[in-house]
C-alpha positions in Angstrom: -136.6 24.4 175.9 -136.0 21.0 177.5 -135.3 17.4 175.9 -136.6 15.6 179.0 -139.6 13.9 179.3 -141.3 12.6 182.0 -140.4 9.3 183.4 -142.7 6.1 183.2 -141.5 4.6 186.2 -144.6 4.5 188.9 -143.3 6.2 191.4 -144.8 7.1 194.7 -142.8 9.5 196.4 -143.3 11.7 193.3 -147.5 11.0 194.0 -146.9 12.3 197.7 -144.8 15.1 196.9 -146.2 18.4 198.3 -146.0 21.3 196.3 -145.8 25.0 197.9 -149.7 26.2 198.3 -151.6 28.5 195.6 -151.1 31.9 195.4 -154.7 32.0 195.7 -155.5 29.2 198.2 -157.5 31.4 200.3 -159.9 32.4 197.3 -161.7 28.9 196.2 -161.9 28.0 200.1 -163.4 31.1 201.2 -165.4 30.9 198.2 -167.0 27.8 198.7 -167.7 28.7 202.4 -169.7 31.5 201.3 -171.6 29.7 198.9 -172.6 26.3 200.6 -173.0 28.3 204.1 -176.4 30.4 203.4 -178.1 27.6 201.9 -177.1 24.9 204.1 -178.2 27.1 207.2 -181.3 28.0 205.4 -182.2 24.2 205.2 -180.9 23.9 209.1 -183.5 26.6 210.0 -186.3 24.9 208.2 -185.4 21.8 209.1 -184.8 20.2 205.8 -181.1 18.9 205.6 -182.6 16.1 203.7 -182.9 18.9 201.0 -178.9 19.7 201.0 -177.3 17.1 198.2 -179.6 19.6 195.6 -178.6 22.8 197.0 -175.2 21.6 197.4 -175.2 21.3 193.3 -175.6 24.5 192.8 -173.6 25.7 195.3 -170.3 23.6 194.6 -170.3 25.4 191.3 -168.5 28.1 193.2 -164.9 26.3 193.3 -164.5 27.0 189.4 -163.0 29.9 187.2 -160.9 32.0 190.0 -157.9 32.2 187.9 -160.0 33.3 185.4 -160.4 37.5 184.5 -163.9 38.4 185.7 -165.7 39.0 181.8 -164.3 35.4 180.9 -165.5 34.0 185.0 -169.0 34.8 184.3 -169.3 32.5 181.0 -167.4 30.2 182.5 -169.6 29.8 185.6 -172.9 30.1 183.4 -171.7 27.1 181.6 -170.4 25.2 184.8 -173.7 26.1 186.5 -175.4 24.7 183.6 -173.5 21.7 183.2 -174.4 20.7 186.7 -178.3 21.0 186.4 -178.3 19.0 183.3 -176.4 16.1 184.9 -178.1 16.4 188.1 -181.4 16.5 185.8 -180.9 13.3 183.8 -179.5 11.4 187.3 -182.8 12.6 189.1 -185.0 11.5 186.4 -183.3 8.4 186.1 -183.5 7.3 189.7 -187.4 8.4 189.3 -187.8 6.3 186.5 -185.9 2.8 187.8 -184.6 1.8 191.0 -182.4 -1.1 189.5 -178.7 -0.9 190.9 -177.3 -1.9 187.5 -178.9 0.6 185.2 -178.0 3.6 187.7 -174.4 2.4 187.6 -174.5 2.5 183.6 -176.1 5.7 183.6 -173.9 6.7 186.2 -171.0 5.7 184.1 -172.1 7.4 180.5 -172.7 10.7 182.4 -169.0 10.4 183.9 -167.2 10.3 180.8 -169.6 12.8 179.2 -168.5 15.4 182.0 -165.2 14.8 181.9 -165.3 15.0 177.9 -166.8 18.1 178.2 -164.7 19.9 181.0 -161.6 18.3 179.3 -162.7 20.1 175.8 -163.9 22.7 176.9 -160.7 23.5 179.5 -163.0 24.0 182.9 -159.8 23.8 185.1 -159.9 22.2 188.6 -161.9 20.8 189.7 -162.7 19.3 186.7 -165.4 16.7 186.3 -165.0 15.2 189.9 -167.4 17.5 191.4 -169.8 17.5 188.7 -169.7 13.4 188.6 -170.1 13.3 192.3 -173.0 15.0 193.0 -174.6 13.4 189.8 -173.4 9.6 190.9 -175.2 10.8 194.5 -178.3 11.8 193.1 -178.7 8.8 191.0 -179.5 6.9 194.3 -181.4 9.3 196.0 -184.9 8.0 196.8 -186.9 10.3 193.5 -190.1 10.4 192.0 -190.5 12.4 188.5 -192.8 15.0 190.9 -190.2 16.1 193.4 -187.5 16.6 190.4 -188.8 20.5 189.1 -188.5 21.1 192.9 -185.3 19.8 193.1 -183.7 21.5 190.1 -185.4 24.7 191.3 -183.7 24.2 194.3 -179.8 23.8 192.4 -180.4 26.1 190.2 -181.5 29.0 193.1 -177.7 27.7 195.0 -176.1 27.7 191.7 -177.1 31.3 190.7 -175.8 32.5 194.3 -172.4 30.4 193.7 -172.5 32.6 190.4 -172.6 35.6 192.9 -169.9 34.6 195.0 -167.4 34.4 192.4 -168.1 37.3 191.0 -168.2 39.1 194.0 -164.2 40.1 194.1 -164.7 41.6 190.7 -166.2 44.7 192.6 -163.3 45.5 194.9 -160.4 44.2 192.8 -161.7 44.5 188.8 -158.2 43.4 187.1 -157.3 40.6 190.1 -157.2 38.0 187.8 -155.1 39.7 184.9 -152.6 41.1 187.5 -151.9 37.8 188.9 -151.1 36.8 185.8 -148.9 38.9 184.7 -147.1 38.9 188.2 -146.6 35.2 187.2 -145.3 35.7 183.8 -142.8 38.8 185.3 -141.7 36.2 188.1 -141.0 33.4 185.7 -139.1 35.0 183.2 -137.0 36.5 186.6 -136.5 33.0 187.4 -135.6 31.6 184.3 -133.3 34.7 183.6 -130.9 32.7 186.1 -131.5 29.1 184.6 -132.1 26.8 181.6 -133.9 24.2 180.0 -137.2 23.4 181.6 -137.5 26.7 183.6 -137.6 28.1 179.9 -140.4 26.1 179.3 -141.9 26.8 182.8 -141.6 30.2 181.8 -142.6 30.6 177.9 -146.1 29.0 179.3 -146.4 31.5 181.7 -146.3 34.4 179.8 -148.8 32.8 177.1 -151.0 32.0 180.0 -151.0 35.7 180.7 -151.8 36.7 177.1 -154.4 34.2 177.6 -155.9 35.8 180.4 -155.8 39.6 178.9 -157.3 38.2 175.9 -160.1 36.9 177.5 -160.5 40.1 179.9 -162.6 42.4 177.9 -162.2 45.5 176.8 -158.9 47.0 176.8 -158.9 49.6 179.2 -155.8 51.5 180.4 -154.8 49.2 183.2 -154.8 46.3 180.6 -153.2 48.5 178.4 -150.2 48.2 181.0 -150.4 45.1 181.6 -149.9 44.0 178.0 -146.4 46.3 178.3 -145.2 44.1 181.0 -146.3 41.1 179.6 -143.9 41.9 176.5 -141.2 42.9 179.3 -141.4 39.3 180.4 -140.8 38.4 176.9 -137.7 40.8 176.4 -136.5 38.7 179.1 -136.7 35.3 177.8 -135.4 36.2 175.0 -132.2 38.0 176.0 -132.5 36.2 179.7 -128.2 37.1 180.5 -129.2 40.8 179.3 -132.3 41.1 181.7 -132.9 42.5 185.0 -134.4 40.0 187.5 -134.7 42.2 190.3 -136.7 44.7 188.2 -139.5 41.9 187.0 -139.5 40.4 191.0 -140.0 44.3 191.8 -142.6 45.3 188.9 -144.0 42.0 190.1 -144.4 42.8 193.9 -146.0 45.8 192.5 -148.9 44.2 191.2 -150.5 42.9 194.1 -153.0 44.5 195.9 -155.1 47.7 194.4 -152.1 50.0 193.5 -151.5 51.1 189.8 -150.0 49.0 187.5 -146.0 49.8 187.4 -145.0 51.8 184.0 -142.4 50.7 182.3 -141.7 53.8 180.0 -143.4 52.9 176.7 -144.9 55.4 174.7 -148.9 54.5 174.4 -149.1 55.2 170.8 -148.8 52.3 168.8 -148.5 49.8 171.6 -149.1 46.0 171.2 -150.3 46.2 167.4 -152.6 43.2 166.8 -154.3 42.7 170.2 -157.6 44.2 169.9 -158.1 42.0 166.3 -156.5 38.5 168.3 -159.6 39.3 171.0 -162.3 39.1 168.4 -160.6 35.5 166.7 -163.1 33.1 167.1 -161.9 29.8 169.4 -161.4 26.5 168.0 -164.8 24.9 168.5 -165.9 22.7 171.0 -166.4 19.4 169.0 -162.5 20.2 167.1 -161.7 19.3 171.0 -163.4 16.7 171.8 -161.9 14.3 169.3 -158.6 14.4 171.5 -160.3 13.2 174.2 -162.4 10.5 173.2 -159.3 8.0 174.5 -160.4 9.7 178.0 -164.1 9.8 177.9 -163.8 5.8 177.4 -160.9 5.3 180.0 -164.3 6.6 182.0 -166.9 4.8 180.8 -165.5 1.5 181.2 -164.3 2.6 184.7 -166.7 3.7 186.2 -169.4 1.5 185.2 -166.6 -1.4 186.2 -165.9 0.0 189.3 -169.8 0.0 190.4 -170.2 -3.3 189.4 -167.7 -4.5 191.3 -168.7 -2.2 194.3 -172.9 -4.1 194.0 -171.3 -7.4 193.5 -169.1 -7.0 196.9 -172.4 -5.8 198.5 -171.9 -2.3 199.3 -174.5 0.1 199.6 -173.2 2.8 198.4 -172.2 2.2 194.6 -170.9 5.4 193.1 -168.3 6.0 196.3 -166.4 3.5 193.8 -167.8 5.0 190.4 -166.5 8.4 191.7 -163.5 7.0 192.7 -162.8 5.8 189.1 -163.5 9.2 187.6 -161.5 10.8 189.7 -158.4 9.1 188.9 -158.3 9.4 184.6 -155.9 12.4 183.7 -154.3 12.8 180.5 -151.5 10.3 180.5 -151.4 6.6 182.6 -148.7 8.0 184.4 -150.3 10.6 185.7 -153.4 8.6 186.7 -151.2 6.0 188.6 -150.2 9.0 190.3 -153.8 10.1 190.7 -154.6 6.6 191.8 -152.1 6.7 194.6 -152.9 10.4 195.7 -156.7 8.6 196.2 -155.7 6.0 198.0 -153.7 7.7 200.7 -156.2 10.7 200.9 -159.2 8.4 201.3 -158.0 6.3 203.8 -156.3 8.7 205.6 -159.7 10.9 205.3 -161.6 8.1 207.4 -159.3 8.3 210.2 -160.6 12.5 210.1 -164.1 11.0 209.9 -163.7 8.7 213.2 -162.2 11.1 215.1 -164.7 13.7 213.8 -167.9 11.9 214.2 -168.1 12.2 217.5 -168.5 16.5 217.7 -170.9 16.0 214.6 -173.1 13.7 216.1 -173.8 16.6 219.0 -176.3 17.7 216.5 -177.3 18.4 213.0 -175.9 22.2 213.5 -172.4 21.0 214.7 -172.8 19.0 211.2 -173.5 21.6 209.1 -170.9 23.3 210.4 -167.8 20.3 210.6 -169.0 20.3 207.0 -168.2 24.3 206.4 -165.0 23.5 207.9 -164.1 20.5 205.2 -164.9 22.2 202.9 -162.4 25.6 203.7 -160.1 22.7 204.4 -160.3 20.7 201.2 -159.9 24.3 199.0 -157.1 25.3 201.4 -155.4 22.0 200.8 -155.7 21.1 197.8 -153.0 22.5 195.5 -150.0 21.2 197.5 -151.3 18.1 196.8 -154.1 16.0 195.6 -154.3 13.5 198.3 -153.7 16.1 201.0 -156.7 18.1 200.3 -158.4 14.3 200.0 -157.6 13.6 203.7 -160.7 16.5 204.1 -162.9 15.8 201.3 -163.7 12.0 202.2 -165.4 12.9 206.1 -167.1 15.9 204.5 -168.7 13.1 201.5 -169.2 11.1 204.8 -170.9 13.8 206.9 -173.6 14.6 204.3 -174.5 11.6 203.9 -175.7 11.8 207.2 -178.0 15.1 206.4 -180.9 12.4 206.0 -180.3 11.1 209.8 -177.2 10.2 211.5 -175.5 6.6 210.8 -173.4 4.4 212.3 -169.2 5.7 211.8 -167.9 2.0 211.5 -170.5 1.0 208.8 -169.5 3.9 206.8 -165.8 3.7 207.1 -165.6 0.4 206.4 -168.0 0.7 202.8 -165.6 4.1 201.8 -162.4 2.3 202.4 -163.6 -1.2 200.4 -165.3 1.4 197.7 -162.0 3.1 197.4 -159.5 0.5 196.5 -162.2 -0.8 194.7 -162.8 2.0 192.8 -158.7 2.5 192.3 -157.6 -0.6 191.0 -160.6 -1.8 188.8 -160.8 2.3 187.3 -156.7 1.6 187.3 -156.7 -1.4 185.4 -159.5 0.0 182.8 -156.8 2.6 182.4 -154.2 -0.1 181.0 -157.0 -1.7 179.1 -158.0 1.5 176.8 -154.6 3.0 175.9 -154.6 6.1 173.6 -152.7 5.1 170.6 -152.8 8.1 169.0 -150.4 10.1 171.1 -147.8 10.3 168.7 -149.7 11.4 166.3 -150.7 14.9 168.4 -147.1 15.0 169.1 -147.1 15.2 165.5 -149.3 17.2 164.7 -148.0 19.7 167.0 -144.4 19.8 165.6 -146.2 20.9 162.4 -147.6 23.5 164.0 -144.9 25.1 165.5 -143.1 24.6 162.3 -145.8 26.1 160.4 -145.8 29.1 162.9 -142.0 29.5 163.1 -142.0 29.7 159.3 -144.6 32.6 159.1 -142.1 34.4 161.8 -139.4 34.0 159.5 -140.8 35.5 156.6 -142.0 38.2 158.5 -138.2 38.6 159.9 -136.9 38.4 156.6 -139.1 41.6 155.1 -137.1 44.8 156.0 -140.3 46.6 157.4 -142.6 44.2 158.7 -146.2 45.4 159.3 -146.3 45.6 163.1 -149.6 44.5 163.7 -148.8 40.8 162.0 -145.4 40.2 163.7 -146.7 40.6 166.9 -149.4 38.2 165.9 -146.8 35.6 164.7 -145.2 35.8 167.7 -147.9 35.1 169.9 -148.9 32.2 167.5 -145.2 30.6 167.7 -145.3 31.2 171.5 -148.7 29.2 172.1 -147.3 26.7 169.6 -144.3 25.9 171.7 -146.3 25.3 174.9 -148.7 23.0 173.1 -146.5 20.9 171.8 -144.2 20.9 175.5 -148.0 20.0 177.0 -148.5 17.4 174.4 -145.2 15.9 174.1 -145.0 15.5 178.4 -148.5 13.9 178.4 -147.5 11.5 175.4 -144.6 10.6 177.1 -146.8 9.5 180.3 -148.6 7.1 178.0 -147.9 3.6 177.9 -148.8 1.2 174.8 -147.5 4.1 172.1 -145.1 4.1 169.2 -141.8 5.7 169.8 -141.9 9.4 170.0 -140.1 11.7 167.7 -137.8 13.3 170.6 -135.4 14.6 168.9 -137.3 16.2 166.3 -139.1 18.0 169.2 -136.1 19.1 170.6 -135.2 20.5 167.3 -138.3 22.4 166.8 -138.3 23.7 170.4 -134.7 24.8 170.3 -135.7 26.9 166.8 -138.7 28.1 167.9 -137.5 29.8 170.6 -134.5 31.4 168.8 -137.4 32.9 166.2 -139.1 33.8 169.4 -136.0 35.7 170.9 -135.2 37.3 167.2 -139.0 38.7 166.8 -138.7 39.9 170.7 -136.0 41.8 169.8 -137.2 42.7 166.2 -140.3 44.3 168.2 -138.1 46.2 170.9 -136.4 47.7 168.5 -139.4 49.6 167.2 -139.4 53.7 167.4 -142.3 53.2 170.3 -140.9 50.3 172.2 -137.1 51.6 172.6 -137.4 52.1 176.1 -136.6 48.9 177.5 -137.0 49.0 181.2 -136.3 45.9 182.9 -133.2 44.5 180.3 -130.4 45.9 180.9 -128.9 48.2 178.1 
């Protein structure tokens, strides 16, 4: 556990820090390649570029779910694919409807903070809303009429079921990809934190969850999950006797999981294993609207924004509106310290980004092919980028929103440089200071509520202790339910502490509750190892 919270100074070194890349970097990137290319060379052949913001809806689509296992991608894309036609459908059929700069803006605005509600709620993962907002902010000021728009959608929703291919497409060589990385994670984590304290616990406690996340979601337990579940509860061994564990042996059963090869053993009898699992699969999740009340604060944050932000942008003159409306959405995360850091990361990757443009305008001028394809290459190179750092993957994503804007005809560089950098700052301070203007108040009171929850769960663990023979099945099911209280309430006490215009936190108290928690974690750990079928204990040292 850790007692420190994140500081609230504004700090911009920390905003420009790079981070070491993905594991996966290569998979989103090539990903997004393979979708956006056959469409985008379709239209080239035919002549039709002027086609491209629709098909590039659908295709988009693609940079979701690739941490997710393959049963729980496939929903996940469905609904991302969805999610995309319906704000690309009421944009269309609003700019069909009205061509007045100040109405598209509002609209423009109310469907921002509705995606970003929704992919908040409903946990999406990067990219978030962004991409969803800026194709939607695009299309509302695209030349429409109510004709054209089936065609359009048809047209998304054809590029969107291929990006639904293209994610899926892995699953064929490498079934369990997702689920391995996973659990590779969780083994390297509790390695690490084996050798230190405080917030590499933390690090590492969310880890492992995140991998019992992922084989819950993964289907039907088939013998390679079966494994995987073993070394997930390795992992937890470790954590909770970390000076009794091996490190070398999680780094090595680790290693072992990449590629194709078969899962490492780690001596376990199969009868009996991981009691409970099979019955936590079929739980039913919180429901969606539980989750949105959390980020109503968020969703408004947006709203005012945005639509701020584009008004701003139309009273300054510029053309292009929702380059500043996206540039708002793109900076709320879920504390103000984190969107001033957002707001910086924008800032530098936008303006840096135009510099890429000038220099690249040049080559894609020579034709619309060498467009499509200085567009390809943004796009591997925003994907690749991206995870070290936001603005670094920025620096490619700002020529490649330039360079399709020319897919209707070819514009002058210094026009369009000069609207994107006025559109970004712009868009940064006014969505910054609509940030400070609608604080979330209620901050302590999650914090709250998740200290009742982890002592509510810790207390179910120790009664379960307490009982000589415990049934199997329900302490492992109280210890997964103390382990995913802890990381909520680490995740919800670091984002509260980001938050400015709140009541004092109860630190101390979640200090408490973290530093009992995870001695009922460690004493259920090794209440479970002790078991007849667990009392091989590969990986801890005897």
């Amino acid at each position: 556990m850790s007692s420190a919270t994140p500081s609230r100074r504004l700090s911009l070194a920390g905003a420009l820090r790079l981070d070491r890349p993905s594991e996966i970097w290569f998979k989103p990137a090539l990903s997004v390649v393979a979708a956006v290319a056959p469409p985008n060379l379709t239209l080239l052949a035919l002549g039709r570029l002027d086609l491209a913001l629709y098909t590039m809806a659908g295709s988009l689509c693609a940079l979701y779910a690739h941490n997710r296992p393959y049963a729980a991608r496939a929903r996940a894309l469905a609904r991302v694919v969805a999610g995309m036609l319906g704000g690309l459908a009421v944009a269309l059929v609003t700019a069909s409807l009205t061509g007045s700069a100040a109405v598209l803006v509002a609209v423009g605005a109310l469907l921002a903070a509705a995606q970003k509600a929704l992919c908040d709620a409903g946990r999406i993962g990067p990219p978030g809303n962004v991409v969803l907002t800026f194709i939607s902010s695009a299309a509302l000021f695209a030349p429409q009429t109510l004709a054209q728009v089936p065609g359009h959608l048809l047209l998304a929703l054809a590029a969107g079921a291929w990006a639904w291919a293209v994610g899926m497409a892995p699953g064929l060589v490498r079934p369990h990809g997702p689920e391995r990385r996973a659990t590779a994670a969780a083994l390297n984590a509790a390695a690490y934190a084996a050798t230190r304290d405080g917030r590499t616990r933390d690090l590492a406690a969310a880890a492992v969850q995140a991998a019992w996340q992922s084989l819950l979601t993964a289907g039907r337990r088939s013998a390679t999950r079966r494994a995987l579940e073993r070394l997930v509860v390795r992992a937890e061994v470790a954590l909770a006797a970390p000076a009794d564990s091996d490190p070398e042996r999680l780094r090595g059963w680790a290693r072992d999981l990449r590629g194709t090869g078969p899962v490492p053993r780690t001596g376990h009898a199969d009868a009996g294993e991981l009691p409970g699992i099979a019955a936590e699969s079929a739980v039913a999740h919180e429901p969606l609207w539980h989750r949105l009340r959390p980020v109503a604060p968020l969703a408004a944050r947006t709203a005012l924004g945005c639509a701020l932000a584009g008004y701003a942008s139309l009273a300054l003159g510029i053309g292009r509106p929702y380059w500043a409306l996206v540039t708002a959405a793109a900076l709320y995360q879920a504390s103000l310290g984190l969107t001033w850091s957002r707001s910086v990361q924008r800032v530098v990757g936008n303006l840096a980004g135009v510099l890429l443009f000038a220099a690249l305008a040049p080559l894609a001028h020579l034709g619309q092919a060498a467009l499509v394809l200085c567009c390809l290459a943004l796009n591997f190179g925003a994907e690749a980028l991206i995870s070290r750092n936001y603005w670094l993957g920025s620096v490619c994503v700002t020529p490649m929103a330039l360079l399709v804007t020319e897919f209707t005809g070819f514009q002058e560089p210094g026009m369009l440089i000069a609207e994107r950098v006025v559109d970004t700052l712009v868009g940064a301070l006014v969505g910054f200071a609509a940030a400070l203007l609608v604080t979330d108040r209620r901050t302590a009171d999650r914090v709250e509520g998740a200290l009742t929850a982890v002592e509510h769960a810790r207390e179910r663990a120790a009664r379960l202790l307490a009982e000589p023979r415990p049934a199997p099945a329900a302490l492992a099911s109280a210890h997964r339910s103390l382990a995913a209280a802890l990381v909520e309430l680490r995740a919800t006490a670091d984002a509260a502490a980001g938050e400015w215009g709140r009541r004092a936190l109860p630190q101390e108290r979640v200090v408490l509750a973290e530093q009992a928690g995870h001695r009922t974690l460690a004493a259920t750990t090794r209440r479970r190892a002790a078991r007849p079928d667990h009392s091989t204990t590969e990986g801890v040292r005897p």
